[in-house]
C-alpha positions, 0 to 999 in steps of 0.5 A, a space after each residue: 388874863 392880865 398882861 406880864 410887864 415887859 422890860 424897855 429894852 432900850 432903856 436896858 441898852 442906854 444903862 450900860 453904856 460907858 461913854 455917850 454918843 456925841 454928834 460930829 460937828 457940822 461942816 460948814 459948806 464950800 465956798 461960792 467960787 470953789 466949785 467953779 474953780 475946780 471945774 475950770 480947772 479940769 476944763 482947763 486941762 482938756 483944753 490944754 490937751 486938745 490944744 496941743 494935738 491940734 494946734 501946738 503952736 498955740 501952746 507956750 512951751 512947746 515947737 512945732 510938734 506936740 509936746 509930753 510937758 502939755 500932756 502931763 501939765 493937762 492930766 495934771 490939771 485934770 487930776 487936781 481938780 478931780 480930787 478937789 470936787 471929793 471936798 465939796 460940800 
C-alpha cells in the first residue's frame, strides 16, 4: 500500500509568522577585577561589622561603644555588593 504525503508541519509554522525571530545580542563578560571588587566589598562590610562589637575603637567614627552608623554603613557595604554580583557575567 503506498504511503499518503504527510504536510511538514514546521514548514506550515515558519509560513505564517509575521515578524522573524532575532537572536539577542551577546553580553560581553565582566571585567577581571569586577568580581574581586564586589566580594571585598561585602568582606568589607562583615569586617566592618565585626570590628565594631569587638573592638570599637578601632573603627574611625565611633567612641567607645559600638555605634548603629558602623552597623548601617556594614549592611550597607554588604547589600552593594550583593546586588552587584547579580550583574556578573
Amino acid at each position: 500500500m503506498p504511503k499518503s504525503r504527510s504536510r511538514n508541519r514546521a514548514a506550515e509554522k515558519r509560513r505564517y509568522q509575521l515578524e522573524p525571530t532575532k537572536k539577542a545580542p551577546r553580553q560581553k563578560p565582566s571585567p577581571r577585577w569586577y568580581a574581586p571588587l564586589v566580594l571585598g566589598l561585602m568582606g568589607l562590610g562583615v569586617i566592618l561589622i565585626v570590628l565594631n562589637y569587638i573592638w570599637p575603637k578601632v573603627v574611625p567614627f565611633t567612641s567607645d561603644q559600638t555605634s548603629p552608623v558602623a552597623l548601617f554603613i556594614g549592611l550597607g557595604l554588604i547589600a552593594v555588593g550583593f546586588l552587584g554580583t547579580t550583574r556578573i557575567r
